[in-house]
N, C-alpha and C positions, 0 to 999 in steps of 0.2 A: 515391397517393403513399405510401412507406413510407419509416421509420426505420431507420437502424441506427445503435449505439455506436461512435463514430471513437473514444473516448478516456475513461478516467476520468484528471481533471483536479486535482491539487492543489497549490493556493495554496502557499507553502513560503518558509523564509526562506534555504534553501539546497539552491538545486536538484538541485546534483552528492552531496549527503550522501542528503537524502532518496533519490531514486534507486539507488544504490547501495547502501543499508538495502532499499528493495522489491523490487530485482534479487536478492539472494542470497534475501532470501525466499520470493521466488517459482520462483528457479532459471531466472532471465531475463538473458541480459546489457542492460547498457545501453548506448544502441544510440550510434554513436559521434557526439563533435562535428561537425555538417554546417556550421557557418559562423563559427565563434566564437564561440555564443552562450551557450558552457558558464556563465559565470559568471549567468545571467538563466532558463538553460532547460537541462532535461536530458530523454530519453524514452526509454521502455522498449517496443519492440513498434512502432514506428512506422517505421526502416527496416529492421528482422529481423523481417516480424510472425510471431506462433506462430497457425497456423488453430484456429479457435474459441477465441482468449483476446484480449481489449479490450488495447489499447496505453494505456500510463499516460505522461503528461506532468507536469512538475514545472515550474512556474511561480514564480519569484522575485517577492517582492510584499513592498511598502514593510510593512505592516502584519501583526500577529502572530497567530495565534488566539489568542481572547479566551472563545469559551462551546465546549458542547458540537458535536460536528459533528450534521448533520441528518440528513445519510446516510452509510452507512457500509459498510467489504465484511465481507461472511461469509464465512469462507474455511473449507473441508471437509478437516478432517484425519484419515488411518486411526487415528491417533494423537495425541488431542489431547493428551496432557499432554505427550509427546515434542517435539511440535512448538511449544509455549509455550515449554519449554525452550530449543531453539535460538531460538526469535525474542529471547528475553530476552538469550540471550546476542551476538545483533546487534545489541542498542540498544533494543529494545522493553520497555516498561512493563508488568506484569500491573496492573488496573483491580480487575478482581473476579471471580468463579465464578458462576456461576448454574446452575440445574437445574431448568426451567419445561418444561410443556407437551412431557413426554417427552425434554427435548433438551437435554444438559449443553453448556456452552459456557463460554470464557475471554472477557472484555474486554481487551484493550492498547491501549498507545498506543504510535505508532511517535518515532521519535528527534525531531518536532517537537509531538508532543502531540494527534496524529488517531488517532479510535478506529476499532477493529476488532476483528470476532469468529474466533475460534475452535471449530468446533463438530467431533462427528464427527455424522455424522447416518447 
């Protein structure tokens, strides 16, 4: 038996905002309402999928983030500091800089407070 990735999944207190923060980011549309359930659920990649990139789901949930996330994406840019730029200017938070173990990277947070990296590697 084998795995694959149907979806990276996040919790959200607004599905249709977040979504639309990760689609310009990513250069994904978001994929359109299939039943009315834009107000509870929004998805990127699950009726357009792009081959070899995971579909994101945006799940509406009574309660808020409260601590750090556990997991998180590492996202590879030609251009890290260009591309902190624009995410900043879609809503994203810069967190901190870091330069460990040969590999400078950004922290953000996107428009509901989930972290993610920036690196060029």
């Amino acid at each position: 038996m084998s795995l694959g990735i149907a979806a990276i999944t996040f919790d959200c207190e607004n599905a249709q905002t977040l979504a639309a923060f990760w689609a310009e980011a990513l250069g994904r549309p978001v994929d359109p309402d299939d039943g009315g359930t834009g107000i509870f659920f929004a998805s990127i990649g699950r009726t357009n999928p792009t081959p070899g990139a995971p579909a994101f789901m945006f799940i509406k949930v009574p309660e808020g983030k409260t601590v750090k996330n556990r997991t998180h994406l590492d996202l590879d840019a030609e251009d890290r500091a260009a591309e902190v730029e624009r995410l900043v200017g879609l809503g994203a938070s810069v967190v901190h800089d870091k330069d460990e173990w040969g590999v400078r990277w950004t922290t953000l947070t996107d428009p509901e407070g989930n972290e993610f990296c920036v690196a060029t590697h």
